[in-house]
C-alpha positions in Angstrom: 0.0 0.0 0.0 1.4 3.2 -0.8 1.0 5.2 2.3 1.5 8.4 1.1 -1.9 8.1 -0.8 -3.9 7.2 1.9 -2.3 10.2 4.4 -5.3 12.2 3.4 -8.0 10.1 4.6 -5.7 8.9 7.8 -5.4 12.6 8.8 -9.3 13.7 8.2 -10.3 10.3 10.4 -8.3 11.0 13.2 -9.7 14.8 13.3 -13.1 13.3 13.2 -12.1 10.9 15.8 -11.1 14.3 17.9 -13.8 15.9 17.2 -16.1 13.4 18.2 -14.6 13.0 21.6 -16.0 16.7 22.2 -19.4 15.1 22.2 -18.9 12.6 24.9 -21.0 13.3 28.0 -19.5 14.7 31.1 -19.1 12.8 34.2 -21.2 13.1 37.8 -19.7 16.1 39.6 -19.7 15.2 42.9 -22.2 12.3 42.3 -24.9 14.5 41.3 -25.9 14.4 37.2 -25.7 17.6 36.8 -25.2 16.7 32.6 -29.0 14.9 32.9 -29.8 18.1 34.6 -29.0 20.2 32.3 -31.1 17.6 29.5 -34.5 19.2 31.2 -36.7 20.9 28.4 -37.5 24.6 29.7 -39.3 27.5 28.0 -37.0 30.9 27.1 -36.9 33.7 25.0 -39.7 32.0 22.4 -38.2 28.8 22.4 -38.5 25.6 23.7 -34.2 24.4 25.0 -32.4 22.3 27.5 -32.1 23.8 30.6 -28.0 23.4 29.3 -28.0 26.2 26.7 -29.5 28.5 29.3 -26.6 27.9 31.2 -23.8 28.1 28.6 -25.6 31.4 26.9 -25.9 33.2 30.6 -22.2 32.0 31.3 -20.7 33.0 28.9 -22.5 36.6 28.4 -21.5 36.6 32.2 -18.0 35.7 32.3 -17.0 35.3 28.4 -16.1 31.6 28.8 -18.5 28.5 29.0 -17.1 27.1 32.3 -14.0 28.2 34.8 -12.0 26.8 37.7 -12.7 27.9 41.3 -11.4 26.5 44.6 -9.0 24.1 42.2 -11.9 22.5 40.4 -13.5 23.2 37.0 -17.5 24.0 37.5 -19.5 23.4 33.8 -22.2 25.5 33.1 -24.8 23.1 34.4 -22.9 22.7 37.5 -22.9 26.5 37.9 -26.8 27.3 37.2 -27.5 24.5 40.0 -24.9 26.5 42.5 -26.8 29.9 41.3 -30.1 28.3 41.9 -30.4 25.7 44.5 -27.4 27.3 46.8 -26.7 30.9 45.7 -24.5 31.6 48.7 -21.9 29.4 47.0 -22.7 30.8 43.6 -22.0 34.2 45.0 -18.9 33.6 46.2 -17.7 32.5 42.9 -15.8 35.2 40.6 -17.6 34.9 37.2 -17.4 38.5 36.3 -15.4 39.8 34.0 -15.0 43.9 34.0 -12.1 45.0 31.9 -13.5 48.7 31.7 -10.5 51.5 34.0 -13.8 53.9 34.9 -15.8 50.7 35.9 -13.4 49.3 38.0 -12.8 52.2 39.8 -16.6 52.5 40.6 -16.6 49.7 42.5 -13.3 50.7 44.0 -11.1 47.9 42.3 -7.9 48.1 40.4 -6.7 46.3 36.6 -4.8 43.6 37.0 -2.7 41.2 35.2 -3.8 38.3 36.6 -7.7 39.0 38.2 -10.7 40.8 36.7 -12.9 39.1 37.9 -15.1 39.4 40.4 -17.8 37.8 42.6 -21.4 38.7 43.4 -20.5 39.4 46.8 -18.0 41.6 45.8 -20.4 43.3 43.5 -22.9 43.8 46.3 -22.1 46.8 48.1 -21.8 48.7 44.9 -25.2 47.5 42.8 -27.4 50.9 43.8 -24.9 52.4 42.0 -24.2 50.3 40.0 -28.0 50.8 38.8 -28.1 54.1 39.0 -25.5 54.5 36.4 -26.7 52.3 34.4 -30.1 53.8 34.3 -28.3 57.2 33.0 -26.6 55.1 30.7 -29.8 53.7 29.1 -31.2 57.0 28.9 -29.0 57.8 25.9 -29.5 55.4 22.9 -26.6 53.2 22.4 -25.5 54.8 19.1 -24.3 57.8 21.5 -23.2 56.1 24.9 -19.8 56.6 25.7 -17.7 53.8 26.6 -17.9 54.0 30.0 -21.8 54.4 29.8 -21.9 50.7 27.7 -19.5 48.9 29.9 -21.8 50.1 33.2 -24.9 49.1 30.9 -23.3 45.8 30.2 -22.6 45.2 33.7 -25.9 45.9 34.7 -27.5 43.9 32.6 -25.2 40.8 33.5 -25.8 41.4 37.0 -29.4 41.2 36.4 -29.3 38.2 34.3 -27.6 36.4 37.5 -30.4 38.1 39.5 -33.0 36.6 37.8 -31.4 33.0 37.4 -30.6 33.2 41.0 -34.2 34.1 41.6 -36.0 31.7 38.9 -36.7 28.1 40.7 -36.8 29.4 43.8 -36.4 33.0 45.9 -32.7 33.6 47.2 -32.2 33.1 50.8 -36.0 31.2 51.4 -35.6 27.8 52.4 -36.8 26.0 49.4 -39.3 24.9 47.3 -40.8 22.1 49.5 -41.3 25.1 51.8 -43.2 27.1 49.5 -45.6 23.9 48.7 -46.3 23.5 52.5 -47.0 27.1 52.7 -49.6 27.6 49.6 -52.7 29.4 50.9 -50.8 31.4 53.8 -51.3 35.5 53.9 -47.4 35.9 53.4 -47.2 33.5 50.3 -48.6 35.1 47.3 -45.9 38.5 47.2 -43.4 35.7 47.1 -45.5 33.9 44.2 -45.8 36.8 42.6 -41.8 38.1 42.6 -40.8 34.3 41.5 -42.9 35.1 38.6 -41.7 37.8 37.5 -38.4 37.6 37.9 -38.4 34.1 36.8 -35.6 33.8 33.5 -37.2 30.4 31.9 -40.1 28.3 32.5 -39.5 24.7 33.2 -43.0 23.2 34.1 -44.3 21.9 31.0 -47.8 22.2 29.9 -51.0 19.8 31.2 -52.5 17.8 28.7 -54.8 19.4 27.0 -53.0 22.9 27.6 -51.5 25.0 24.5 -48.4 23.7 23.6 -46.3 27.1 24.6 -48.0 26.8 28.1 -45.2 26.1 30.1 -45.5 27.4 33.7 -42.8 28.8 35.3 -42.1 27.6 39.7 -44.0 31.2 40.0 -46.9 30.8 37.9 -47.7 27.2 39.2 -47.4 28.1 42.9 -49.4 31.0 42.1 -52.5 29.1 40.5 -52.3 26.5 43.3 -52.3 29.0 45.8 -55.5 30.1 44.7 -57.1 27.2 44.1 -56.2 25.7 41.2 -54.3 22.4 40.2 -51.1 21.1 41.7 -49.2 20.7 39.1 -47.3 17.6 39.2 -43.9 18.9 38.4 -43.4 20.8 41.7 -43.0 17.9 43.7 -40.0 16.4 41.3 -38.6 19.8 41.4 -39.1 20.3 45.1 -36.9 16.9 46.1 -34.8 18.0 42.9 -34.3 21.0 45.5 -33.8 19.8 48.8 -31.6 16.4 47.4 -29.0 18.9 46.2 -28.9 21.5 49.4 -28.4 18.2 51.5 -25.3 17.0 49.2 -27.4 13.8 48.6 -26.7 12.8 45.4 -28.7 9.1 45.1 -31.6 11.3 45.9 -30.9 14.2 43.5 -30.6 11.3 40.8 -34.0 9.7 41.9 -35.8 12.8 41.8 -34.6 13.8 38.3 -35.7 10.5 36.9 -39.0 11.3 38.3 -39.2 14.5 36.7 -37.8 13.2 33.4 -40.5 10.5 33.0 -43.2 13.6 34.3 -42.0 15.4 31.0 -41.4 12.7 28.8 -45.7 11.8 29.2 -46.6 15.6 29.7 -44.0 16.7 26.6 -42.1 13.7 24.5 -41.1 15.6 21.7 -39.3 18.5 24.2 -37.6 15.8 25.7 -35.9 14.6 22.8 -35.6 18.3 21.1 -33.5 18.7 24.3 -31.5 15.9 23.8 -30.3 16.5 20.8 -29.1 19.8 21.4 -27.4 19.1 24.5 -25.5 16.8 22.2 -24.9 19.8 19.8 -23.9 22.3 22.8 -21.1 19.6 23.9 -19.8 18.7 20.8 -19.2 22.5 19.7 -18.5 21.9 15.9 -17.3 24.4 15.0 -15.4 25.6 17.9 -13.7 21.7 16.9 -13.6 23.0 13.4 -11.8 26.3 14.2 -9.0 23.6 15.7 -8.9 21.7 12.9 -9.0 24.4 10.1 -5.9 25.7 12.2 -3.8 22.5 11.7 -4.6 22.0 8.4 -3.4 25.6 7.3 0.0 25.1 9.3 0.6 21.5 8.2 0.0 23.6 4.6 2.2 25.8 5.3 5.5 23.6 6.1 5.1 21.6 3.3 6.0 23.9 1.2 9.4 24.0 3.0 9.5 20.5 3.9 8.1 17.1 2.7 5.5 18.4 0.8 4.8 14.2 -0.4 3.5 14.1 3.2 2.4 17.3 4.2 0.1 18.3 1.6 -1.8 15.6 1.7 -2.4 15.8 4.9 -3.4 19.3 5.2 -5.9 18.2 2.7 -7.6 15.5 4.4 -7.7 17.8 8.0 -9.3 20.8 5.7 -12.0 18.0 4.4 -12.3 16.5 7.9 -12.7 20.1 9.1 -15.2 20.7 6.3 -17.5 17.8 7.6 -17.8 19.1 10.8 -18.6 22.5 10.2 -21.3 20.7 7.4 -22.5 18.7 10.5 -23.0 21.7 12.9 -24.7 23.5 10.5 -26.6 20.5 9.9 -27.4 20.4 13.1 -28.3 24.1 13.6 -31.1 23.6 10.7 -32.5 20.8 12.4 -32.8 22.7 15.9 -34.1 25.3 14.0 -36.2 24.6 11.5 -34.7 27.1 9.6 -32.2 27.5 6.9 -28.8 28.1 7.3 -28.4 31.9 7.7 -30.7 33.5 10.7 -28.6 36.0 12.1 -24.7 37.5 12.0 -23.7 34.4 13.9 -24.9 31.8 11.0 -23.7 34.3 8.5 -20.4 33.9 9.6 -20.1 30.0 10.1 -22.0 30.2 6.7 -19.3 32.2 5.2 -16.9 30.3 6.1 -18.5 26.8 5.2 -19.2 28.6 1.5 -14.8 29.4 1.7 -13.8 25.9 2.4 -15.9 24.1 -0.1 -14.7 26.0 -2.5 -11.2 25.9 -1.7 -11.5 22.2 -1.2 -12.8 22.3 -5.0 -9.7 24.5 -6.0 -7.6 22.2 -4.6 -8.6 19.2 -6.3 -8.4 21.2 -9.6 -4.7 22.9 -9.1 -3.4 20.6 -6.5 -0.4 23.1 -5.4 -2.0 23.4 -2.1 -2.9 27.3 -2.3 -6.7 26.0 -2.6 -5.6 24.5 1.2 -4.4 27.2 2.4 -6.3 30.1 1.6 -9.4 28.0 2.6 -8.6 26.8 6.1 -6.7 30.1 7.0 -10.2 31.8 6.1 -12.2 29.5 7.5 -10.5 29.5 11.0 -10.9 33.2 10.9 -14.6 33.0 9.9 -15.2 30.5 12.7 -13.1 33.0 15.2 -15.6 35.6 13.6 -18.9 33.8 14.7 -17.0 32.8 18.6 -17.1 36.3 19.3 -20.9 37.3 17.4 -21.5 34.0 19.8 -20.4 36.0 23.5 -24.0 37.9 23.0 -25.7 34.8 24.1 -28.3 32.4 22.2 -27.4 32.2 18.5 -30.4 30.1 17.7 -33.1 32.8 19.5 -36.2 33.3 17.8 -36.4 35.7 14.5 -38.0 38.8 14.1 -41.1 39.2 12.4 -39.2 40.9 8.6 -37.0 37.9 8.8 -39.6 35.2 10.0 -39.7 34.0 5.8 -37.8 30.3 5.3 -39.0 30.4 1.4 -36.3 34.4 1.5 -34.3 32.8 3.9 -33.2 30.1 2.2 -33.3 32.1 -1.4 -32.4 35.7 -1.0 -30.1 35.5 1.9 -28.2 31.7 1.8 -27.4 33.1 -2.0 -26.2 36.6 -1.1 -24.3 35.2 1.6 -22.5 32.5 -0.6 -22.0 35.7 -2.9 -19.8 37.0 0.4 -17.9 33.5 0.3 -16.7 33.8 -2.6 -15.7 37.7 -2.8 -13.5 36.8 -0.3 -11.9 33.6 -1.4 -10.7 35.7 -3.7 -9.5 37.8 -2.0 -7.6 35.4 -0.2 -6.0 34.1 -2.8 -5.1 37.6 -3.9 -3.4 37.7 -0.5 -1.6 34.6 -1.0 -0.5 35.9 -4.8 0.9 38.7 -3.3 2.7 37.3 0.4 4.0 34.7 -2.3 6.1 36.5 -4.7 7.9 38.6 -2.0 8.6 35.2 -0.3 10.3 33.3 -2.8 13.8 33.9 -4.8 13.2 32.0 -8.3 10.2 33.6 -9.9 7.2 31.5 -11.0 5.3 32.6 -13.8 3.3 29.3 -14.3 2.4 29.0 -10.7 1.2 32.8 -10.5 -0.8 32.6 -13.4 -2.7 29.5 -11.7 -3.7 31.7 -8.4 -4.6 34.6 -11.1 -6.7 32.3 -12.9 -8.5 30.7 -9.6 -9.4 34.7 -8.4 -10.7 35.3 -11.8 -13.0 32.2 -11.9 -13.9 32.7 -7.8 -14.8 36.3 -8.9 -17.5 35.6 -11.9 -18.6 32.8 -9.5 -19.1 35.2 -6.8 -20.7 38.2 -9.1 -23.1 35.3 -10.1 -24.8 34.7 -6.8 -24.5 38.6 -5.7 -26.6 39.7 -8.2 -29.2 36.8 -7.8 -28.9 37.2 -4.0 -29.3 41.4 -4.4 -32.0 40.8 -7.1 -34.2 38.6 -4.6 -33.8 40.8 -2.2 -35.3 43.7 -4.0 -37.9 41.1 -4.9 -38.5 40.2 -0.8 -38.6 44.0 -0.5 -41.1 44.6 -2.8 -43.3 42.3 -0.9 -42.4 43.2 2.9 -42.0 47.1 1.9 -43.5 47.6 -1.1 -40.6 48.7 -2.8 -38.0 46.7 -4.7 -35.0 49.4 -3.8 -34.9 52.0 -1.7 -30.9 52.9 -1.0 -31.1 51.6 2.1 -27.8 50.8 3.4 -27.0 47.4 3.2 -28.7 47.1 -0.5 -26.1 50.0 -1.1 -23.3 47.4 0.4 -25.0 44.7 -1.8 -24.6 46.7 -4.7 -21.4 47.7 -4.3 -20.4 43.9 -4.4 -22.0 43.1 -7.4 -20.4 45.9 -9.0 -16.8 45.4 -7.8 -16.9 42.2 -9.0 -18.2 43.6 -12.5 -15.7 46.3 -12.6 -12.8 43.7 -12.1 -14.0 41.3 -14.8 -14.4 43.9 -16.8 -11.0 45.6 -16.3 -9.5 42.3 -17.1 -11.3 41.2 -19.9 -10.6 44.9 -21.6 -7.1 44.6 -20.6 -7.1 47.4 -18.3 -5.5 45.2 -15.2 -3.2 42.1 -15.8 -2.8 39.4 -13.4 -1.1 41.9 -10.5 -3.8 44.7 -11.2 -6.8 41.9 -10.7 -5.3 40.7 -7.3 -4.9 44.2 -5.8 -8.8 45.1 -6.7 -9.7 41.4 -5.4 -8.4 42.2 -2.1 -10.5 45.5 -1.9 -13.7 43.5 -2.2 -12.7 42.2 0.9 -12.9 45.4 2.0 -16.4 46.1 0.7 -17.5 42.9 1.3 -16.6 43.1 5.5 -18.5 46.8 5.4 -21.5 45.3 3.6 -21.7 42.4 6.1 -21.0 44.2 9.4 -20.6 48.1 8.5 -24.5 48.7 8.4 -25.0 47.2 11.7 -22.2 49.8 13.2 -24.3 52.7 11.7 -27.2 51.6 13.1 -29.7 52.9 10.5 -31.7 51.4 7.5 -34.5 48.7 7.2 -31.8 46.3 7.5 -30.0 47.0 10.2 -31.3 44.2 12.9 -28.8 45.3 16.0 -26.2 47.8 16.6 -23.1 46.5 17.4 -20.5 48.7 18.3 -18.0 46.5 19.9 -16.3 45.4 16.1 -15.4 49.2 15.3 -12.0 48.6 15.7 -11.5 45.2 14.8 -13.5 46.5 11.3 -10.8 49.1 11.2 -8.0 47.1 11.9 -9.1 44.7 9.1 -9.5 47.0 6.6 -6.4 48.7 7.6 -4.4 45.1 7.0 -6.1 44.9 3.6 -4.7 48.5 2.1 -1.5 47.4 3.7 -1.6 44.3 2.0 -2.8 46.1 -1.7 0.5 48.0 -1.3 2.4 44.7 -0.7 0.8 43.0 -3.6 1.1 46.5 -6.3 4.7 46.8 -4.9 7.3 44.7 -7.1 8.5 41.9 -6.0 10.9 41.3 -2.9 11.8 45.5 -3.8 13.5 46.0 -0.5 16.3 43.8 -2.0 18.8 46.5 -4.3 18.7 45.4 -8.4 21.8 44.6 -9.8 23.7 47.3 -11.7 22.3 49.8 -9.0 24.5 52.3 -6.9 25.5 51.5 -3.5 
């Protein structure tokens, strides 16, 4: 067997063989199944979800990470929710958050530090009336205008509250538990208590009667508040109250009993939550494309060796870890449409991990065709940075949280917007390999001419394929418009970004095919569609006008900048001749 041919396919399994050990459940922590815990179907923001993304999402809004170490263990995200909710006094104690802001810190008389920002509740506590109070200026003033002290004390704020409301969403804070609260339905004191679990309550977990509405999930509140006046039991308190007292008494056997209990209650009351729940539990541990991000990395630096060093057995495997990479970002998306019931694109998070899905397929088809390995690199360097992209878009919380009403169309979803967005994919593979063109040929000494007129030739046929599917995208658009506004154009913003990408890519075809540009000329305007491309996709959202513009988001400003600052750096590098810090021979000393 020829073992160099089969490198490919040995390097792609043994990613997939990584990746799939990111899916494996968790172990007991401390005895208690705190994973089959976080499997529990509950009720938020529109959307029925394991009680495990509600952790994840608030943790890592909270304290930008998914889990941390505290006391010289790690705590998960369903560990931590059960802390905040069934014994806050230890939550509180714990340092989750993260406040990087000088003006900030000094409001709650703390200090930057190399090594510690963060902080816990408790430490928080003396300073939340102020805390509140400046926050309340803060949201006085829309966000377009708030200085950056008045949208870090905003974001604190509404962190803290977040923790508030968890902490206060199963059960008050400081009462002594939900078996309590059963014993005490009907007294005088009861229903204020009822009545603050309710609304402060974050998620509803009971799920609904038979017979009820299927979005009639009750939160603790709302069933202790019918009961108390009359009304059914419902039969999910009692689970939830031995859930309750099981894990305040460290008894683990009985924590485990008692969420059986409550899992067969929902499986008869709710089957298809259950398994909805299930699955993306599965889909939260296994993090695809947090895997792929990995994977994308290896294969671009394996990629990258080779072609100083064993290329036989490099570039083959760089290969197979792009493809391997390419399946598992395929799967997660997969997975994301099935969770969904939507298409692929929904909001700037799928838009990213869409882009870069589009980048690598299409550098996995370059690659086949040239074989030189540029296809390789371009496409896993771009889609680890896409993937890098959508981690941050991903720190606002759920990604998968229910669309607004303009957007609620999966016939314009899966039309107007998965087209446009492929258009994005393949403006900037191109540019990509513009960048390549032009890092290359100030790299090496013996110049190339066949090699460069390959890269020139995959931009050019990336470009028409990319013109192609921005001008059907921009044209179905105008069409959705038409029918949502009732107008097909109206120089909104992003159609003016949209347009602007059709017409790049229409100016460098035709510059090329006129003569105008040669292969150097086509690679410098390829990598300003980068440029238009990135202010199409996020610019509008930064102005924070227009039809289209769904969120403001000011935190990218300068990472925007920064990106299209590298991209007229790197048109200079590519117009400038080649390796022209060297002196040419014949000239003066």
């Amino acid at each position: 067997m020829n073992f160099t041919k089969h490198l490919a396919w040995i390097a792609g399994g043994l990613a997939l063989l990584l990746a799939i050990t990111f899916a494996l459940p968790p172990g007991k922590a401390r005895g208690f199944d705190v994973a089959g815990y976080g499997n529990l179907p509950i009720l938020e923001g529109g959307r029925v979800k394991p009680l495990d993304s509600v952790a994840r999402n608030a943790l890592l809004v909270i304290h930008s990470r998914q889990g941390f170490r505290h006391e010289g263990r790690n705590i998960g995200p369903d560990e931590w929710v059960l802390d905040l909710m069934y014994r806050p006094n230890v939550a509180d104690a714990q340092p989750i958050f993260v406040i990087d802001d000088l003006e900030v810190l000094g409001l709650i008389g703390a200090k930057q530090t190399k090594n510690r920002n963060y902080f816990s509740f408790n430490e928080l506590g003396p300073h939340l009336d102020e805390i509140q109070k400046q926050a309340a200026n803060a949201q006085a003033v829309t966000p377009q205008k708030r200085t950056r002290f008045q949208s870090a004390i905003a974001n604190l704020f509404d962190r803290v509250f977040l923790y508030y409301r968890l902490r206060n969403t199963l059960q008050l804070a400081g009462s002594p538990g939900l078996a309590w609260e059963l014993q005490s339905l009907g007294a005088a004191d009861a229903a204020p208590r009822h009545a603050d679990l309710t609304q402060l309550a974050h998620f509803r977990i009971l799920p609904p009667l038979a017979g009820a509405p299927p979005e009639a999930w009750q939160s603790i509140g709302q069933a202790l508040t019918a009961a108390g006046t009359g009304g059914p039991l419902h039969p999910g308190l009692a689970p939830m109250a031995k859930l309750n007292a099981a894990y305040v008494a460290n008894n683990p056997a009985a924590f485990n009993t008692a969420l059986a209990e409550m899992k067969t209650l929902v499986n008869g009351l709710k089957p298809d939550a259950l398994g909805h729940a299930n699955r993306e539990v599965v889909y939260n541990r296994a993090q695809p494309f947090f895997a792929g991000m990995i994977i994308f990395l290896a294969a671009f630096l394996a990629v990258c060796v080779s072609w100083a060093w064993k290329p036989e057995f490099l570039r083959p495997t760089a290969f197979g870890l792009l493809f391997a990479g390419t399946i598992v970002q395929t799967l997660g998306l997969f997975f994301r449409i099935i969770l969904q019931g939507r298409p692929p694109v929904t909001n700037l998070y799928s838009s990213a991990v869409f882009v870069g899905w589009g980048i690598v397929v299409l550098g996995l088809i370059i690659e086949k065709m040239y074989r030189n390995g540029f296809g390789t690199a371009t496409a896993s360097l771009f889609g680890f940075a896409s993937l890098i992209v959508a981690q941050h878009l991903g720190e606002s919380g759920d990604t998968m949280e229910m669309m607004r009403a303009v957007l609620d169309s999966n016939f314009w979803l899966a039309t107007h917007v998965v087209t446009i967005t492929i258009g994005y994919s393949g403006t900037f593979l191109a540019g990509a390999i513009a960048i390549a063109y032009a890092l290359r040929k100030h790299i090496i000494t013996v110049p190339d001419p066949e090699t460069d007129r390959a890269l020139s030739d995959m931009a050019f046929g990336i470009i028409c394929f990319a013109l192609f599917f921005s001008f059907v995208g921009t044209v179905l658009g105008g069409i959705w418009a038409d029918q949502s506004w009732g107008r097909f154009w109206g120089w909104d913003p992003k159609e003016n970004g949209a347009l602007l990408i059709v017409l790049w890519n229409a100016i460098i075809l035709h510059a090329r095919l006129a003569g105008y540009v040669r292969d150097r000329g086509i690679m410098v305007m390829a990598i300003f569609g980068n440029v238009i491309t990135a202010l199409s996709w996020f610019g509008v959202n930064m102005l924070g006008v227009g039809l289209h513009s769904y969120g403001f988001m000011d935190q990218a400003f300068w990472a925007l900048l920064g990106f299209c600052t590298s991209q007229a750096v790197l048109m200079g590098i590519c117009w400038a001749p080649a390796r022209f810090w060297e002196p040419r021979p014949g000239a003066r000393a």
